[in-house]
N, C-alpha and C positions, 0 to 999 in steps of 0.2 A: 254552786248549788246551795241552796238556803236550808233552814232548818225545819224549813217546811217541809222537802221534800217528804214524797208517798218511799214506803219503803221498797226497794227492790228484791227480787226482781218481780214484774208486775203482778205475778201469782199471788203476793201476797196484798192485798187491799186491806186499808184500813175501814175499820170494822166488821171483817169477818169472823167468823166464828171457829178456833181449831178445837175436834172433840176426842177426847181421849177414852180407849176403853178402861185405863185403866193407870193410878200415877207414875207402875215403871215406865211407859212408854214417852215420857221428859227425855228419857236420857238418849234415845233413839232421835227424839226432835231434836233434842240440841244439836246433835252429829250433822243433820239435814240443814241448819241456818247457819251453821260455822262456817262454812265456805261463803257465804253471800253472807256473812258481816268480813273474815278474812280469809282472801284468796289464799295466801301465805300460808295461812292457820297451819300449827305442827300439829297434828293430829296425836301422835306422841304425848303431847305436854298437855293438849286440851284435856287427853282420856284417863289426867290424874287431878282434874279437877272435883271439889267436893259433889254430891250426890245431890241434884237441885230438891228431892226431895225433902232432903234435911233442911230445906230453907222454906219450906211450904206449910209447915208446919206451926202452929202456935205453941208457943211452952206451954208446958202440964197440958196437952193435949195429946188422948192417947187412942184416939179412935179412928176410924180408918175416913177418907177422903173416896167420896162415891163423883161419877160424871164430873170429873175435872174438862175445864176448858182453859181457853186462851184468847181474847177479842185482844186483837191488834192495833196497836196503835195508830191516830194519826199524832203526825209530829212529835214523834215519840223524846227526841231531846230535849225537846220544848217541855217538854212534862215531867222529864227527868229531874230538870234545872228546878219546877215550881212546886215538885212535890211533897216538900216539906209544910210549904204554904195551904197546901191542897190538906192537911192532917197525915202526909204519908209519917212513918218513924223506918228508919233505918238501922240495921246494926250497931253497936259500938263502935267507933272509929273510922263509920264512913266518910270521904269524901264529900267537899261539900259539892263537887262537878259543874265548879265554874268554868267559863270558858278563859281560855286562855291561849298563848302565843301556839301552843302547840295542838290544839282540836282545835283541827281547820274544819270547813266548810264539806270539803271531800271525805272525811270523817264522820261527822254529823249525820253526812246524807247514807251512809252505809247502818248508820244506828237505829235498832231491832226495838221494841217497847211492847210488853202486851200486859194485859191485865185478867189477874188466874183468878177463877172461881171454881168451887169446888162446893160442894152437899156433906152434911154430917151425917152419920148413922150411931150415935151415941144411944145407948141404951138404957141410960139412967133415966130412974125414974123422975117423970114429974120434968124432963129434959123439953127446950124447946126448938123445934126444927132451925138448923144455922147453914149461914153458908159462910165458908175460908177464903179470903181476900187477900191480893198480892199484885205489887206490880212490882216487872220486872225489866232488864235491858240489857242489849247487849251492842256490845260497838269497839272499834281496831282500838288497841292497848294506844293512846298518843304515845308519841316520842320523849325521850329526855331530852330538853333543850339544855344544856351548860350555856348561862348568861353569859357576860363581859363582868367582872369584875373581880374580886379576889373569894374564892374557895378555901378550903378545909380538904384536905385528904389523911385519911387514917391509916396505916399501914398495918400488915401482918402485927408489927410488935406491937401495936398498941397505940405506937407516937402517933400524935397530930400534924402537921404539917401544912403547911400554906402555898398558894400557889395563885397567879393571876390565868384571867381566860380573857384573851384581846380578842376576839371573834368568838361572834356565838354558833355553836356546832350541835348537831343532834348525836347525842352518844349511841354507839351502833348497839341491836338488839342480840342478847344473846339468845342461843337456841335454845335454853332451859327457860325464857322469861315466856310467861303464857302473853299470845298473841291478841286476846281476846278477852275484854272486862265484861264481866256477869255481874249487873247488881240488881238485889232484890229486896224489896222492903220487908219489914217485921209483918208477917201472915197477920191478919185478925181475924176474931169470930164473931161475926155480925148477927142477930138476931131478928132485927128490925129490919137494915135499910140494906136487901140484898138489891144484888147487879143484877140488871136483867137486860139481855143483849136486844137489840132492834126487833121484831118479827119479821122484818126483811132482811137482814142480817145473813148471809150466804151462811153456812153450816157447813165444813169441809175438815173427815176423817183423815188420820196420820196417813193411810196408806195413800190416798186420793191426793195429797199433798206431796209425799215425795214423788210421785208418777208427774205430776204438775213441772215440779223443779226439774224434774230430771227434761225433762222434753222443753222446761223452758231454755235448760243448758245446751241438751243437742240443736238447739236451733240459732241461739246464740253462736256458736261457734261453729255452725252453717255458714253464716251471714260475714 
C-alpha cells in the first residue's frame, strides 16, 4: 500500500471535519484513533503521554481556545515528510521523518495527519480576531533496525565497548517504550490567512465519531 493511501478505517475521509465542544475533549479522541494507528497500542503507556493540549498552544499565549477542530488529512505522510517546506516549524529536536529501511509501506498506510484550528477570545484591547494553527500525526513507533557492521555498547559501568552485527535484526520492543509517535508542529496565531474547511466538507461530533468506530469495528470482526 502507498503513501497515498485514505486513512482507515473508512469512517474517517479525508477532508472531514471533527468538532470539538471543547479542548479537553483531544484527549478522549486520542484514546478513540489509538487502536486504528496501533492495534498492539499499551493503553498503559499511551495514558502517560503529555497532555496534547499543551502542544496546541502558542508560547505567551494565555487565552482560551474556542470551537477547536480537526480536518483530516489526505496522504497525511506525504505531508508529514514536506512540512517544513510547506513553513510548518516543529519543536526542538524533532525528527526530520525520512523514510527509511524500517517505515514500510504497511506503516505509512496506518499514519493518522489532521490539521487543528481553533478561535481566539482574547480580550485585550485593540486585539484582532485569530485563529491557532497546527498540524499534527500520528503512526506505529518503526522498529530498531541493528545494521550489519560494528556498534558501540555502553554498559552499567560506564565502559564502552565494541561489538559487530553480521545480520540485520529488529531489536524487540519493550512494554514501557510508547507504541505510538505523536508529532505536532509549533501552534501559530494567524490573523490574516485563517483555514477555512470546504462548505462541503462532512461536519462530524466526537460522540458521532466514536459510535462510527465502534460499529465500523463490530462489523469488521463480523466479516
Amino acid at each position: 500500500m502507498s503513501a497515498e493511501a485514505a486513512p482507515n478505517p473508512e469512517v474517517l475521509y479525508a477532508g472531514d471535519v471533527i468538532t470539538f465542544a471543547h479542548l479537553s475533549e483531544m484527549t478522549a479522541f486520542e484514546d478513540l484513533i489509538a487502536p486504528l494507528v496501533e492495534p498492539d497500542n499499551n493503553t498503559a503507556v499511551w495514558s502517560m503521554r503529555p497532555p496534547l493540549k499543551d502542544s496546541l498552544k502558542p508560547d505567551k499565549f494565555f487565552g482560551n481556545l474556542l470551537q477547536p477542530a480537526l480536518t483530516i488529512m489526505a496522504s497525511p505522510y506525504d505531508r508529514l515528510l514536506d512540512a517544513r517546506s510547506r513553513g510548518q516549524k516543529f519543536p526542538k529536536g524533532a525528527s526530520n521523518f525520512a523514510r527509511n529501511g524500517s517505515i514500510t509501506d504497511e506503516l505509512i498506510a496506518r499514519c493518522l495527519g489532521f490539521v487543528f484550528t481553533a478561535e481566539t477570545n482574547s480580550l485585550a484591547i485593540g486585539s484582532k480576531p485569530a485563529q491557532i494553527q497546527a498540524e499534527l500525526w500520528y503512526y506505529p513507533t518503526p522498529p530498531v533496525i541493528k545494521a550489519v557492521g560494528r556498534k558501540t555498547r555502553t554498559l552499567a559501568s560506564g565502559e564502552v565497548t565494541e561489538y559487530t552485527v553480521t545480520k540485520d535484526y529488529v531489536v524487540p520492543r519493550q512494554e514501557t517504550d510508547p507504541a505510538i509517535r505523536r508529532v505536532t508542529t509549533l501552534p501559530k496565531r494567524e490573523t490574516k490567512n485563517f483555514i477555512v474547511p470546504d462548505e462541503s466538507a462532512r461536519k462530524v461530533g466526537l460522540s458521532a465519531l466514536q459510535q462510527a468506530i465502534a460499529l465500523t469495528i463490530i462489523s469488521t470482526e463480523r466479516s
